[in-house]
C-alpha positions in Angstrom: 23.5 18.5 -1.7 20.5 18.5 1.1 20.8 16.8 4.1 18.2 14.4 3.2 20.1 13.6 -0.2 23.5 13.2 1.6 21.7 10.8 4.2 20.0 8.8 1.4 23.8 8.3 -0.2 25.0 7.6 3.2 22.1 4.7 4.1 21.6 2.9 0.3 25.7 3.0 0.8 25.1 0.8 3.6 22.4 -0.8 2.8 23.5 -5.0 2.5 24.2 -6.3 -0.7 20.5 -7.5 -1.2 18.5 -4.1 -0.9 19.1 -3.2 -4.8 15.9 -1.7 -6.6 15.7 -2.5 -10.2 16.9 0.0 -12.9 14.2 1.1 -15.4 13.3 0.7 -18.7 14.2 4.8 -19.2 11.4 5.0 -21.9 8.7 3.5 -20.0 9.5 5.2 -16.6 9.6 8.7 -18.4 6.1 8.2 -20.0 4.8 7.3 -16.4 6.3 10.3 -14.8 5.0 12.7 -17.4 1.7 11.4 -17.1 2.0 11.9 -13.4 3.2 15.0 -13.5 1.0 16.6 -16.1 -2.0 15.2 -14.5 -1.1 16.7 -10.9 -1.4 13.8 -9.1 0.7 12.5 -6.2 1.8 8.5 -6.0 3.0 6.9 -2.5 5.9 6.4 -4.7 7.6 9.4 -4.7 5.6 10.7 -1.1 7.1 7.9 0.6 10.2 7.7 -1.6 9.2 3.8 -2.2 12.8 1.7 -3.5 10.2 0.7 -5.4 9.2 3.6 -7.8 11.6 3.0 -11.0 10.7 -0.3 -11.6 7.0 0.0 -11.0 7.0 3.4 -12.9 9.2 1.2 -16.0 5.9 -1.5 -15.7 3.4 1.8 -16.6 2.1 2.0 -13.1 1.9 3.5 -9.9 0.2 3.4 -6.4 -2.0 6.7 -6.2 -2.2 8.7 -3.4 -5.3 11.0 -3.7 -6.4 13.4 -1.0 -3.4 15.7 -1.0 0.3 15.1 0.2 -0.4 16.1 3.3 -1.4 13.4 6.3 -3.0 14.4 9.8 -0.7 11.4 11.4 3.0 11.0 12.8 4.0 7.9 11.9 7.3 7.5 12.9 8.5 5.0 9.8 6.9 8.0 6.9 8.1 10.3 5.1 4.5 12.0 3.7 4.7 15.5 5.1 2.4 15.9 8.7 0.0 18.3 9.3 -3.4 19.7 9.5 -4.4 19.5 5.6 -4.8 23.5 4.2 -7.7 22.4 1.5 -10.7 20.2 1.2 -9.9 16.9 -1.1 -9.6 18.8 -4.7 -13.4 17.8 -6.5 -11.0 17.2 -10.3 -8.8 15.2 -8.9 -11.3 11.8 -9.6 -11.3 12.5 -13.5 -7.5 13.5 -13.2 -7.2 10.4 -12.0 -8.9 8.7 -14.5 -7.4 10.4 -17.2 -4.2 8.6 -16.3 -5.6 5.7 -15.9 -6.3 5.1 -19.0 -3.4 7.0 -20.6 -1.7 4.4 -18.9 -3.7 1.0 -20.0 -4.2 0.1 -16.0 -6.1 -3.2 -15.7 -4.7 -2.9 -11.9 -5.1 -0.1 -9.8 -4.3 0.9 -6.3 -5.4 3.8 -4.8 -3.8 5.0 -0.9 -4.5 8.2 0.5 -3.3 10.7 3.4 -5.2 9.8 6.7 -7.6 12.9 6.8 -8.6 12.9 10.1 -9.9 16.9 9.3 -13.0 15.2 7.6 -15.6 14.2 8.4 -15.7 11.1 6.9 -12.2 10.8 6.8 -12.2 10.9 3.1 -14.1 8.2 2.3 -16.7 9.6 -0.3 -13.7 10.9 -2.1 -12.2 7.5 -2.5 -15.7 6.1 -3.7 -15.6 9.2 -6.3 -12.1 7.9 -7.7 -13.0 4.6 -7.9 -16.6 5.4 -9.8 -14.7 7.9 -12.4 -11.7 5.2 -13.2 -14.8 2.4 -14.0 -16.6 4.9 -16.0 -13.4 5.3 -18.4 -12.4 1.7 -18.1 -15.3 -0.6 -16.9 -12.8 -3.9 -16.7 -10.5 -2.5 -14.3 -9.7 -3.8 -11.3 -9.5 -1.1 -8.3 -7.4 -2.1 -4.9 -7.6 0.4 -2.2 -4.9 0.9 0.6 -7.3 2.9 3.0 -6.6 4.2 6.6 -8.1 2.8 9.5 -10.1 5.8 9.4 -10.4 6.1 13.2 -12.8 2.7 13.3 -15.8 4.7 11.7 -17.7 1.9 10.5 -19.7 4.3 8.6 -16.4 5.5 6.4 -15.5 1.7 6.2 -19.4 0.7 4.5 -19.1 4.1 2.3 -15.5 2.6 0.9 -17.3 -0.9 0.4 -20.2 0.7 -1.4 -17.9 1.0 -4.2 -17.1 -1.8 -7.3 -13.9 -2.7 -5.8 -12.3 -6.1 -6.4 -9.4 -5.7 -3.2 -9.5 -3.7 0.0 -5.6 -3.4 1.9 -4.9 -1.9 5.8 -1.8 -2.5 6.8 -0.9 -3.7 10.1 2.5 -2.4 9.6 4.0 -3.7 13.0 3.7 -5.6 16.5 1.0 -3.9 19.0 4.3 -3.6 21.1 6.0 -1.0 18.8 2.7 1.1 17.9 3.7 3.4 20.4 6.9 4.3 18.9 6.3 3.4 15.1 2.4 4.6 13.9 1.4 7.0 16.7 -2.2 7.9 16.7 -3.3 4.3 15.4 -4.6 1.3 17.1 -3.8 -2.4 16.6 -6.8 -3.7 17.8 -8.6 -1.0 15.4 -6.6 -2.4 12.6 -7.4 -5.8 13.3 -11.0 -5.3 13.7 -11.9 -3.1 10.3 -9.7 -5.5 8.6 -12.3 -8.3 9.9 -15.4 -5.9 9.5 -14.1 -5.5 5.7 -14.7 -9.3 5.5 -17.9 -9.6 7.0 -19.3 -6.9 5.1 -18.4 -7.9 1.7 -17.3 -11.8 1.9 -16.0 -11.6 -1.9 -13.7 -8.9 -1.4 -10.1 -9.9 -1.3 -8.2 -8.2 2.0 -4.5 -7.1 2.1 -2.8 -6.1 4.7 1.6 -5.4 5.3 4.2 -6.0 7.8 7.8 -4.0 8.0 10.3 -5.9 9.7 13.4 -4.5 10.6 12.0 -2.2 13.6 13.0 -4.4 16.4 10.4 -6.8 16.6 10.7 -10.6 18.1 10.2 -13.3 15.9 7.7 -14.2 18.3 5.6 -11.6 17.7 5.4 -11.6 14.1 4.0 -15.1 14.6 1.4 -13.3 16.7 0.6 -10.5 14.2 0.3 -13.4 11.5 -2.4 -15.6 13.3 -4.1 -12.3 14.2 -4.5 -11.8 10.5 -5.6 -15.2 9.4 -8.3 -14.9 12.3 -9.2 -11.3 10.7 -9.9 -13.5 7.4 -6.9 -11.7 5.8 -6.3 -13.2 2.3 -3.1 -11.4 1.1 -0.1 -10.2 3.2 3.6 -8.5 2.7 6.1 -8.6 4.5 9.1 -6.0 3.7 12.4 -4.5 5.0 11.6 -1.1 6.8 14.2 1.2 5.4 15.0 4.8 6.8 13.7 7.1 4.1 14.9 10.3 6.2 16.8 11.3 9.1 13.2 12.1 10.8 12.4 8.7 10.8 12.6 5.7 12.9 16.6 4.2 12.3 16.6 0.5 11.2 16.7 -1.9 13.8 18.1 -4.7 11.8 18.4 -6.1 7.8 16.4 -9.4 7.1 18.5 -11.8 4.6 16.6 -13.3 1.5 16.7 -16.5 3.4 14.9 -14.6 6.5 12.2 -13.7 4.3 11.5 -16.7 2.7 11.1 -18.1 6.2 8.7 -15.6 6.2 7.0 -16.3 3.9 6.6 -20.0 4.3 4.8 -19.4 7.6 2.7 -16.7 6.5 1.6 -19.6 4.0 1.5 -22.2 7.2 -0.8 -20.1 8.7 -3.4 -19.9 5.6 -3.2 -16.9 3.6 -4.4 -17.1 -0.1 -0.7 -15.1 -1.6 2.0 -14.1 0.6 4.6 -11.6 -1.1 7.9 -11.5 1.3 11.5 -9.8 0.1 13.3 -7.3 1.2 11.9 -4.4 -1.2 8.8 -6.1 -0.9 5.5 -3.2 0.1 1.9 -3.7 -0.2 1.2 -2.9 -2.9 4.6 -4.4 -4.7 3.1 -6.4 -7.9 -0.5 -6.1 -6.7 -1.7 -7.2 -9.9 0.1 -10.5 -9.8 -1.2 -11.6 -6.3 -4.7 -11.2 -7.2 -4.1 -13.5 -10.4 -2.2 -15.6 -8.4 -5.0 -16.4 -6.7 -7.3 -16.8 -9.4 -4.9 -19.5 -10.8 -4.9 -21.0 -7.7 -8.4 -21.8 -7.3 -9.0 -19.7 -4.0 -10.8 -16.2 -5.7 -12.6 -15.8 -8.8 -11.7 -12.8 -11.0 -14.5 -10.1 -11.2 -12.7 -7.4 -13.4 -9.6 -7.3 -15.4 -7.8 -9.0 -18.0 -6.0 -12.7 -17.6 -2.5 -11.6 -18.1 -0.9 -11.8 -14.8 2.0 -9.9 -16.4 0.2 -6.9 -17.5 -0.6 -4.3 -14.4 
């Protein structure tokens, strides 16, 4: 057993009674991983060892991580391997992408990436490339990108919003006071203001952006991070429990109850967000699908792409 594994055992051993993922349909989480795996493509699923993976895989989808599996950053909460990127983004990997796409039936994608500070544009034609080849196969798709803050090059951020997408997520992650320790190299100020540039730039694109808790923030500053994101014109925001994936990373500060959460939540909604998705396995892009239709049921976004079904990824 590896060190890692024998932590892992250790931490889900003393995890609290509420931090259980769901077990899988085995048929359905098999097909996604062989699909996966047979079309070489890495998911923030299994990079970040999400708690997240076997139910999502057992729904017949999957957050994509394109640009390699490899990130420039040190982010102190991540397991994604650091380091200078050995290869330029891989030109198949768009019509890879694609391919499993529709093997899958997506009407839902999201698509992160690797900060690729090595670039330079940080990767951003490459995501435009992904997003063009999965409408090409599938016109009706809807396409939600997780992108990095892509070191506040407007340029990057209008290349990413040249592209027919219906949601655009950056997430916050934590309080300004923590970015020192937590998400090194990143700025919370940047953060805040490409989230706010997203919305001026394309008014009808729906903006996402996630909080960890658990890290040793004050209650007081959540409530700051949350009014910072309703003034950014934020529609959609998580809130999770950070959980230790490895040794290497940051330990956790503290477990949120159920009823913590759905505190949480209830002021996110105070403050005006559109959806606000809060648990403790909750991540950003946790049910993505269902908080865009949400929305649309709601009254507060129209649907541009996609079936009705808020069921169906």
């Amino acid at each position: 057993m590896t060190n890692t594994r024998a932590h892992n055992e250790i931490i889900h051993s003393r995890h609290p009674a509420w931090i259980r993922a769901r077990m899988p349909g085995l048929a359905d989480f098999a097909y996604t991983q062989q699909i996966l795996r047979n079309s070489q493509l890495h998911t923030v699923c299994e990079e970040a060892q999400c708690p997240n993976r076997s139910e999502c895989y057992a729904h017949k989808t999957a957050t994509f991580m394109i640009l390699g599996n490899v990130c420039t950053r040190r982010c102190a909460f991540c397991a994604v391997p650091q380091a200078i990127p050995a290869s330029l983004p891989d030109p198949d990997e768009p019509e890879r992408l694609a391919d499993a796409v529709e093997q899958l039936g997506l009407r839902h994608v999201v698509i992160t990436s690797v900060d690729r500070d090595d670039l330079p544009d940080q990767g951003a034609a490459h995501y435009v490339r992904c997003v063009e080849a999965i409408l090409r196969r599938r016109p009706g798709t809807r396409v939600e990108l997780l992108i990095p803050d892509f070191r506040g090059d407007e340029k990057a951020l209008r290349t990413i919003l040249s592209a027919p997408i219906a949601v655009l997520g950056h997430n916050i992650e934590t309080v300004p006071r923590l970015y020192p320790v937590a998400r090194r190299g990143a700025r919370y100020d940047r953060s805040l203001l490409l989230l706010a540039r997203a919305k001026e730039i394309r008014p009808e694109v729906l903006t996402k952006s996630g909080v960890m808790l658990g890290l040793g923030e004050h209650d007081f500053e959540v409530e700051v991070v949350l009014s910072d994101l309703r003034d950014a014109s934020v529609d959609i925001v998580t809130l999770g429990q950070y959980l230790q994936p490895t040794p290497n990373q940051l330990p956790v500060r503290r477990y949120l109850t159920p009823a913590e959460f759905e505190h949480w939540r209830q002021r996110a909604l105070a403050f005006g967000f559109g959806w606000v998705e809060a648990g403790p396995l909750v991540r950003s892009s946790y049910h993505a699908w269902q908080q865009v239709e949400g929305l649309s049921q709601s009254g507060r976004h129209k649907l541009r792409a996609g079936n009705d079904d808020p069921e169906t990824p």
